[in-house]
MIVOSE-196176 format. One line per 2 residues: number of its first residue (from 1); for each residue y, x, z of C-alpha. Coordinates in nm, 2 decimals. Example, Ala and Ser with C-alpha at 12.3 -4.5 7.8 and 13.67 -1.06 7.14 Angstrom:
// residues 2
1) -0.45,1.23,0.78; -0.11,1.37,0.71
This chain:
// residues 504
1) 1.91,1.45,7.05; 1.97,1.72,6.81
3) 1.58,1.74,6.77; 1.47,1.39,6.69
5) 1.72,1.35,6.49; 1.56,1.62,6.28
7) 1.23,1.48,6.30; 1.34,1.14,6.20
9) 1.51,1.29,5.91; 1.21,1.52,5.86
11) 0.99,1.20,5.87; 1.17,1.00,5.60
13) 1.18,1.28,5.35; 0.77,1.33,5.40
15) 0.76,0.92,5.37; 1.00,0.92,5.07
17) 0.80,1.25,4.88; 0.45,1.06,4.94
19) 0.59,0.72,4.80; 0.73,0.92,4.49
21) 0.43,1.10,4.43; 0.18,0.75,4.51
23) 0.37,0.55,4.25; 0.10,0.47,3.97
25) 0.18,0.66,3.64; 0.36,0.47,3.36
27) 0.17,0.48,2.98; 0.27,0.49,2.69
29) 0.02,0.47,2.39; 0.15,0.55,2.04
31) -0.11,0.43,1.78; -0.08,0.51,1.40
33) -0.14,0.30,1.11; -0.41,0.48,0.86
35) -0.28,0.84,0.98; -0.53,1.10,0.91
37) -0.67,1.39,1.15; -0.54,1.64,0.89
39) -0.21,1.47,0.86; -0.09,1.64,1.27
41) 0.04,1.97,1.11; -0.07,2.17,1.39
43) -0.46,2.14,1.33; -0.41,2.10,0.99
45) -0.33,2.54,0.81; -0.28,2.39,0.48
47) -0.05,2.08,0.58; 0.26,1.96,0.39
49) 0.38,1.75,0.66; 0.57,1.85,0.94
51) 0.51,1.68,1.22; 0.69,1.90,1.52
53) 0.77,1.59,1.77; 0.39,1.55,1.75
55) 0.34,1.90,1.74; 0.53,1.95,2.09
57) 0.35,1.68,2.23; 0.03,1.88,2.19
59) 0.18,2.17,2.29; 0.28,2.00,2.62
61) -0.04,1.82,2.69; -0.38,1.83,2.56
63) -0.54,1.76,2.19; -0.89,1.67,2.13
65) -1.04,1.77,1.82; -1.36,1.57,1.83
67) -1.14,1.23,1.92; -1.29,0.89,1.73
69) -1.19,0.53,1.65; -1.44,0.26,1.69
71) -1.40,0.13,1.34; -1.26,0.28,1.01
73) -1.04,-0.01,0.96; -0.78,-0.17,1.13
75) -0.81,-0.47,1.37; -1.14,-0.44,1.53
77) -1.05,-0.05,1.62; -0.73,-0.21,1.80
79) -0.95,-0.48,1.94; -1.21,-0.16,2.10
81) -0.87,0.05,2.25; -0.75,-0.30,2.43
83) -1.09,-0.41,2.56; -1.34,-0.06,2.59
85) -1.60,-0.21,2.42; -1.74,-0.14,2.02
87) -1.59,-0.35,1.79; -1.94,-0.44,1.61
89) -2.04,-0.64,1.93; -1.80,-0.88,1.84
91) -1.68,-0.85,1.48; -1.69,-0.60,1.22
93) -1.38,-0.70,0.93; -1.03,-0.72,1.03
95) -0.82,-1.05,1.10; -0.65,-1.16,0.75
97) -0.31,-1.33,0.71; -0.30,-1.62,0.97
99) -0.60,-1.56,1.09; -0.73,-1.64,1.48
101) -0.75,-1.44,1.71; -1.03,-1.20,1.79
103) -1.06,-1.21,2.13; -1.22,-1.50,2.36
105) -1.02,-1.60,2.70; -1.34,-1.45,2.86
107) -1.27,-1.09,2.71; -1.13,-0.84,2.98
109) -0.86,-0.62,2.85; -0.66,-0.31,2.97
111) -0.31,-0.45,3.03; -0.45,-0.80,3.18
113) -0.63,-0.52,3.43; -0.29,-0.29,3.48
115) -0.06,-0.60,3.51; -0.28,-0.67,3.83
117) -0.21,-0.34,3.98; 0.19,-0.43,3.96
119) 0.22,-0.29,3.59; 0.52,-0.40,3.35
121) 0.33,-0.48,3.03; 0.46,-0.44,2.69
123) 0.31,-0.46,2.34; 0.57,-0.39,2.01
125) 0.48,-0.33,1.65; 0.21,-0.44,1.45
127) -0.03,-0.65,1.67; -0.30,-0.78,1.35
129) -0.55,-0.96,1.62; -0.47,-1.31,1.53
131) -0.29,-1.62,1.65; -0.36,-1.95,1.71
133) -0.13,-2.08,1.43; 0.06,-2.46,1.41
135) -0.04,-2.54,1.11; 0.06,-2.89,0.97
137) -0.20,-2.80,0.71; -0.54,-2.70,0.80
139) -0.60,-2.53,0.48; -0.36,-2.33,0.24
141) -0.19,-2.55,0.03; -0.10,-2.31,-0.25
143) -0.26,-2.05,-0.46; -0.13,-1.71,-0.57
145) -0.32,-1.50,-0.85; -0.35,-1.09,-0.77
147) -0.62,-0.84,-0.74; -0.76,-1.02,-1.03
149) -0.82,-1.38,-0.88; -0.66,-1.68,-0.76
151) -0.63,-1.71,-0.35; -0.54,-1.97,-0.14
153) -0.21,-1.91,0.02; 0.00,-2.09,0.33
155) 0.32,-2.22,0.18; 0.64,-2.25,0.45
157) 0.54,-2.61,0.42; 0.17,-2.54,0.58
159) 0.32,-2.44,0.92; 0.53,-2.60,1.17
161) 0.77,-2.23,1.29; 0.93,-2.39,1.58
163) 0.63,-2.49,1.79; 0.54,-2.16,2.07
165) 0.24,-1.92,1.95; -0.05,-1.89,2.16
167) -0.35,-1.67,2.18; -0.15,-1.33,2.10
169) -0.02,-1.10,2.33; 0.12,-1.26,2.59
171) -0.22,-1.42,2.67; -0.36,-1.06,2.64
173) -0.21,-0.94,2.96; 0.12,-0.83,2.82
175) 0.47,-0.97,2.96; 0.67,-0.87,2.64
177) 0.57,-0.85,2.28; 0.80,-0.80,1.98
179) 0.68,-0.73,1.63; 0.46,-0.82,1.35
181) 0.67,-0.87,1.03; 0.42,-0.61,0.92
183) 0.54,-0.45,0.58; 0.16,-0.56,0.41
185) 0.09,-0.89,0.58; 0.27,-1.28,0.60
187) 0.45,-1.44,0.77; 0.72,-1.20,0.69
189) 0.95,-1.26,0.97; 0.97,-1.11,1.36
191) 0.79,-1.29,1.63; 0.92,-1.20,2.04
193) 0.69,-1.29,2.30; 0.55,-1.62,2.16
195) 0.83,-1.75,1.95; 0.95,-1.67,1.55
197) 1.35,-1.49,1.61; 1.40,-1.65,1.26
199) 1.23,-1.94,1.10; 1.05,-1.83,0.79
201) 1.19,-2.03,0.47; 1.14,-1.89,0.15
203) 0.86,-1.69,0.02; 0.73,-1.38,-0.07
205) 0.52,-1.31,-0.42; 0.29,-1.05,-0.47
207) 0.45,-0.70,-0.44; 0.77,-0.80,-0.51
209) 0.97,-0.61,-0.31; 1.33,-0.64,-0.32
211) 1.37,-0.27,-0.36; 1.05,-0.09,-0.46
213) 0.77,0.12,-0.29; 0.82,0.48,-0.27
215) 0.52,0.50,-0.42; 0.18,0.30,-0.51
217) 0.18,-0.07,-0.33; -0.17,-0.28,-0.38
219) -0.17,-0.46,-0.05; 0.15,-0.65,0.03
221) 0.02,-1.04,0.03; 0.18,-1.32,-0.07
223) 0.33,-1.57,0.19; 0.60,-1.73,0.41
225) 0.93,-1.47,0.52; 1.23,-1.50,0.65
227) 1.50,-1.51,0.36; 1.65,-1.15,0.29
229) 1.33,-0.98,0.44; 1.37,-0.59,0.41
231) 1.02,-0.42,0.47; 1.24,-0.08,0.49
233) 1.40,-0.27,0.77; 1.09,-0.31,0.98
235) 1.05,0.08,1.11; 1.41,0.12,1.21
237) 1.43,-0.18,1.40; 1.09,-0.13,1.60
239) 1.21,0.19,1.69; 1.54,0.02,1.84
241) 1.32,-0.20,2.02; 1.11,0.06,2.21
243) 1.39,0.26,2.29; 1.55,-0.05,2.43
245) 1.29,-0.16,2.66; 1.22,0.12,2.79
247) 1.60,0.21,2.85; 1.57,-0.12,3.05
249) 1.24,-0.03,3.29; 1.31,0.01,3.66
251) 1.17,0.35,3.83; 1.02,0.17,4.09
253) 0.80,-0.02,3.88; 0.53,0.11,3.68
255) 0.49,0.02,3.29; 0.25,0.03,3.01
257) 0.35,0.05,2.66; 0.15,-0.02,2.37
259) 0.38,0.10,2.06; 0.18,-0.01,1.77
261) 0.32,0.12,1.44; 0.25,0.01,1.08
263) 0.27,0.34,0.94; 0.19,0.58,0.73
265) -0.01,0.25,0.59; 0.08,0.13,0.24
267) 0.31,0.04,0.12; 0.43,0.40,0.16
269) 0.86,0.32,0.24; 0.98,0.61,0.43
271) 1.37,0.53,0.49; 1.61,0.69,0.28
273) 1.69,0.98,0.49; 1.37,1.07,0.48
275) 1.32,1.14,0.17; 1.21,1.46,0.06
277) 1.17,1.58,0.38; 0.74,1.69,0.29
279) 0.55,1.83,0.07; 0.33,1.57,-0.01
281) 0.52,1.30,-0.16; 0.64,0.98,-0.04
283) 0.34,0.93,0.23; 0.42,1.29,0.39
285) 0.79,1.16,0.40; 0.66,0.83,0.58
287) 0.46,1.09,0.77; 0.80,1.23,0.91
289) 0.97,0.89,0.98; 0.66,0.81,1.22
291) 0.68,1.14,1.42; 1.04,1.11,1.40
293) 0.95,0.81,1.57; 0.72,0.85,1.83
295) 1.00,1.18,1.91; 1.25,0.89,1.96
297) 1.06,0.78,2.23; 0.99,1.08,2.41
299) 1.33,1.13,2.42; 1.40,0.79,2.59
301) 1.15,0.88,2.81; 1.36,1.23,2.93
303) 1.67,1.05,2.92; 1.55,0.77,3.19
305) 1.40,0.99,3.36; 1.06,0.86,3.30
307) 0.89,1.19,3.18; 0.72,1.34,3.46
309) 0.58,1.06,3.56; 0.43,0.92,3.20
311) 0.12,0.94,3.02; 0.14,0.97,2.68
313) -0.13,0.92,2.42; -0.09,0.96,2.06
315) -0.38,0.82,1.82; -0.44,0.63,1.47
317) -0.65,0.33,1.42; -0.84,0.50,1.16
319) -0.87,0.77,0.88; -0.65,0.75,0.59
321) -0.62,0.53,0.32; -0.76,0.58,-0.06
323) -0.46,0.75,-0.20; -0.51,1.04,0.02
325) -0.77,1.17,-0.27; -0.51,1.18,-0.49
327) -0.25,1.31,-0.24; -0.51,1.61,-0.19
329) -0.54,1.75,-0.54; -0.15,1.63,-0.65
331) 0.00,1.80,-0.34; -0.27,1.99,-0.17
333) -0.23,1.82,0.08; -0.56,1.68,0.30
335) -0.47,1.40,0.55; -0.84,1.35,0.61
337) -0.87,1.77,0.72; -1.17,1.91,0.66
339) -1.39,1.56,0.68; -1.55,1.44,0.44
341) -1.44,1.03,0.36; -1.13,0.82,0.42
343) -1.08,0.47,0.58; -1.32,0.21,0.55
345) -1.60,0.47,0.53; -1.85,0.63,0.78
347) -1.80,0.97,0.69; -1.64,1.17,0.91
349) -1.27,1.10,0.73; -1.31,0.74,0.85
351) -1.28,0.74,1.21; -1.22,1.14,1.31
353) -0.90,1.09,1.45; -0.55,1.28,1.58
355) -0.56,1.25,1.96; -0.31,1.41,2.20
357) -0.24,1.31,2.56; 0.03,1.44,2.76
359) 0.06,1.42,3.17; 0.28,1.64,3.33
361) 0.12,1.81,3.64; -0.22,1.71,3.61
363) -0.32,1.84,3.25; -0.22,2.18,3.13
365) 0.00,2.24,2.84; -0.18,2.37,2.52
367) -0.50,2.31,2.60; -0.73,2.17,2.34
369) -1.08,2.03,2.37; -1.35,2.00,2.14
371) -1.55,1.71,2.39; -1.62,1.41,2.27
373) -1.45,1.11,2.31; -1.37,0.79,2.15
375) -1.09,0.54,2.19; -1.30,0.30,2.38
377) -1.25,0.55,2.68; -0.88,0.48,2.70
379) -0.89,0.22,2.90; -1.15,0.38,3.16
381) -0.99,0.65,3.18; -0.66,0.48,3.27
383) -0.82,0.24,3.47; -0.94,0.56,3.68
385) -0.59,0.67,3.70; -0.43,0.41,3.83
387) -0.76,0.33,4.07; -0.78,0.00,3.88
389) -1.12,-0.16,3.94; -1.30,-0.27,3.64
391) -1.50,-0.62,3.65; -1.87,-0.62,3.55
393) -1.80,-0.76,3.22; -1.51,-0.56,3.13
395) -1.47,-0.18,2.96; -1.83,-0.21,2.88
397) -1.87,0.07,2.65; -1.57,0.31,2.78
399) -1.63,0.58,2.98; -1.35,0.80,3.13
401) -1.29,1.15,3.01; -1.06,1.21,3.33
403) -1.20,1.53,3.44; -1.18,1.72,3.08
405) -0.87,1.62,3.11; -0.80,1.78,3.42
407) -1.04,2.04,3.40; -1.26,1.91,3.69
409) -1.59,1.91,3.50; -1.79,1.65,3.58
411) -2.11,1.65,3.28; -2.22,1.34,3.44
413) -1.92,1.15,3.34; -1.88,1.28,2.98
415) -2.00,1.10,2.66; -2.26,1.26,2.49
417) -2.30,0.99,2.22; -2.10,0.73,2.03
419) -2.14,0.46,1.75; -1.90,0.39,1.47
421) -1.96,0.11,1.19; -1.71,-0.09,0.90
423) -1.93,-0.31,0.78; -2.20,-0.52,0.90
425) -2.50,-0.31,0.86; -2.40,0.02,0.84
427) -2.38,0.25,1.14; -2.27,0.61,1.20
429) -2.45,0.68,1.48; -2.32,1.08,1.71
431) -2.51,1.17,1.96; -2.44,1.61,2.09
433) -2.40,1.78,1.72; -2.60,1.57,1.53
435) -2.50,1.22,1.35; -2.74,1.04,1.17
437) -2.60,0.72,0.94; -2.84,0.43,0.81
439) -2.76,0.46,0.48; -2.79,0.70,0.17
441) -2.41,0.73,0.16; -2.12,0.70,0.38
443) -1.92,0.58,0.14; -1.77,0.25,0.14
445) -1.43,0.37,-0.07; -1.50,0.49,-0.37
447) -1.46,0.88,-0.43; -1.36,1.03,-0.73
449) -1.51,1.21,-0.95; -1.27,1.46,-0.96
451) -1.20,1.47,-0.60; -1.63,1.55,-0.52
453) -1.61,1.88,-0.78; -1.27,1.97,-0.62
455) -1.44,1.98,-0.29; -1.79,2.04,-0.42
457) -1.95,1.75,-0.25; -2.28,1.63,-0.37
459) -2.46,1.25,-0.38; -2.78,1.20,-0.17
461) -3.13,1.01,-0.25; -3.27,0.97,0.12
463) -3.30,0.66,0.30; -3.07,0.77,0.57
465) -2.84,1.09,0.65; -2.86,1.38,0.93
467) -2.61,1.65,0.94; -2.55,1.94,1.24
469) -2.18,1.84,1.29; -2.19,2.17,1.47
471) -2.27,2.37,1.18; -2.13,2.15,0.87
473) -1.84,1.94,1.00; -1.80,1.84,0.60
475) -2.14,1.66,0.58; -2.28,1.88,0.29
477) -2.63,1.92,0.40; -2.83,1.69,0.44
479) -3.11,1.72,0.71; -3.29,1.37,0.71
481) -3.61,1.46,0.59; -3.63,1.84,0.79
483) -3.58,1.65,1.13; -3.82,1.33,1.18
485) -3.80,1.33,1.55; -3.44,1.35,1.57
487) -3.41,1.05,1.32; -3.66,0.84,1.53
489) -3.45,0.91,1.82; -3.13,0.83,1.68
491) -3.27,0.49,1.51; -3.42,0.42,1.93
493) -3.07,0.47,2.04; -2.90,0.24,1.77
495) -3.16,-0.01,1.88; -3.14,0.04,2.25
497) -2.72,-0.02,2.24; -2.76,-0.33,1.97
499) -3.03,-0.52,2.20; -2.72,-0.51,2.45
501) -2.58,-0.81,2.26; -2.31,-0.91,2.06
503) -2.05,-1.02,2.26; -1.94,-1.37,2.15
């Protein structure tokens, strides 16, 4: 008796260790708003910014130094991480105040695939791919005049607040969303799962803050808020938010988080506490509050419980913002590293991103890797996790960097060659070292003057660009015209991915 009694217990600790070690990973992705790759201060020597929840993070996981975003601006690089496709096959410009949405019903995305696998879905923060909006009035029925011209602008009037939002997140795949109120963009006012917590009725003009920016604001628009809307109150109460739900997850249930933030993007409002805390101004102090932030969820993580069995990626939609040139010679300070460019452009700058992901017992603290990757490959490589299969028609451009994550090589599986783009037109096209770019500049932000002798950086005449990544990471030498055969073969492979289609 004595010995089945063992055996049984023997049994159910074998069943119970195998069903605690089958349940699908949770994920957690943390994705930054215009952070730069030199703005992590642990790749970054010269850095003014301390960033040491992020820092940890790296040091308990793995960081990629050769990590991109699809697009060097904001929505369609959100739009690529939630469906593994390039943004250019279906858009290139972002979605502007009430705009629809960018995706099509058809569209196949990575938490519509998880939630079918048992996942608890959750999107909060900044979400910026479009709505289908009430409106009572097709068309704006005022006008406000800034960046030197009149625009037409929604008035409270345009919209009818109480009627149930469709086409965001909830139709996405996601079971719970909270956020927008984004501190640059109307409606000015929170919005959980598909309905406004507080009926925007008054309106907000042009950069008039009730307290000021911390420092330079050019892109808070005009438009319907809530009355007594704090933009310094948007940060804090996301954080709340995240901690919140997940306080409330159950163990037994697997989740995916998508913790969008609207920071460091202008206008640069870095809570008071945090003031002071870098050495590069105001930004490097909104800088803090976002690691502070994504620390603040780590630690829920630990104190659930949750930790050991949680993926966490850390990224940024895109390189930093214009004032970064300024930042650089003011503060010394380089958010965009050693790259050459900023948002918006195809330079380097504009899409090199942070990446760290952490996964405790399957990838080795410390370790960094210089493959490449780009954020398209999320959702493969989570889908590949969690044994997800992936329809014909969705994750079309992703492929999974799982085994450089574990160390399991696998050369068969790992990108050799990417495509980034802003605007219609121009492509940055990577393929092993070298990256060629259609154009005789991969500017689209104008750089300064000052800021080109500071660095040394010279203007090019050639029709197109080649540079050994390898050898000049900072795009200073131009190799168009010594390589012909290279150029032809980048130009074949640009062609060859663009006949694919555009998805519509």
């Amino acid at each position: 008796m004595k010995d089945i009694t063992i055996n049984i217990i023997t049994v159910f600790m074998v069943c119970l260790f195998n069903c605690t070690y089958a349940q699908k990973p949770n994920i957690v992705i943390i994705y930054a708003d215009d952070m730069g790759f030199g703005d992590l201060n642990c790749q970054n020597p010269n850095s003014k910014i301390p960033t040491p929840n992020l820092d940890k993070l790296a040091s308990e996981g793995m960081r990629f130094t050769d990590a991109h975003s699809s697009s060097a601006i904001c929505s369609p690089s959100r739009f690529a991480l939630l469906t593994g496709q390039y943004h250019w096959r279906r858009t290139h410009g972002i979605v502007k105040s009430f705009g629809e949405p960018l995706f099509k019903d058809t569209d196949v995305t990575l938490p519509q695939l998880l939630k079918t696998e048992g996942y608890e879905t959750a999107a909060i923060g900044k979400w910026h791919l479009g709505w289908h909006w009430n409106f009572i009035n097709k068309d704006p029925t005022g006008e406000r005049t800034y960046w030197g011209r009149t625009h037409k602008t929604y008035l409270v009037e345009d919209i009818d607040w109480e009627a149930p939002l469709t086409g965001g997140p909830l139709d996405r795949g996601f079971n719970y969303y909270f956020g927008d109120g984004t501190i640059n963009f109307p409606p000015y006012a929170w919005v959980e799962n598909d309905k406004f917590v507080d009926i925007p009725n008054d309106f907000f003009e042009f950069n008039q803050f009730e307290r000021k920016a911390k420092e330079l604001d050019w892109d808070s628009r005009p438009g319907p808020k809530v009355a007594g809307w704090d933009p310094y109150n948007v940060l804090p109460t996301l954080t709340k938010k995240t901690i919140s739900w997940i306080d409330n997850q159950k163990k037994d249930k697997p989740f995916f988080l998508y913790l969008a933030l609207p920071s460091p993007h202008a206008p640069i409002i870095p809570n008071d506490e945090f003031d002071g805390t870098s050495g590069a101004g105001a930004y490097g102090d909104f800088m803090v509050q976002t690691d502070w932030i994504a620390g603040q969820v780590l630690e829920a993580l630990k104190n659930n419980g949750l930790e050991e069995n949680t993926i966490v990626i850390f990224s940024s939609d895109n390189g930093p913002e214009k004032f970064a040139f300024e930042r650089a010679e003011k503060f010394d300070h380089y958010s965009m590293g050693n790259y050459r460019g900023l948002k918006r452009d195809l330079w380097e700058g504009g899409h090199h991103i942070p990446f760290v992901i952490k996964w405790p017992n399957h990838i080795k603290a410390g370790t960094v890797s210089d493959n490449l990757i780009s954020q398209v490959d999320i959702m493969a490589t989570l889908l590949e996790i969690t044994e997800t299969k992936i329809p014909e028609t969705g994750a079309i451009d992703s492929q999974s960097f799982l085994s450089i994550i574990t160390e399991k090589p696998n050369l068969n599986n790992q990108r050799t060659a990417t495509i980034h783009n802003t605007n219609a037109g121009g492509y940055a096209v990577r393929k092993d070292k070298w990256l060629y770019i259609n154009n005789t500049t991969g500017s689209v932000s104008r750089m300064p003057e000052s800021f080109k002798t500071l660095r040394h950086y010279s203007d090019f005449s050639t029709e197109g660009l080649l540079f050994d990544l390898e050898k000049d990471p900072e795009q200073r030498v131009n190799l168009f015209e010594r390589y012909p055969e290279k150029i032809k073969d980048m130009q074949d492979y640009l062609k060859q991915e663009m006949d694919k289609g555009y998805l519509k």
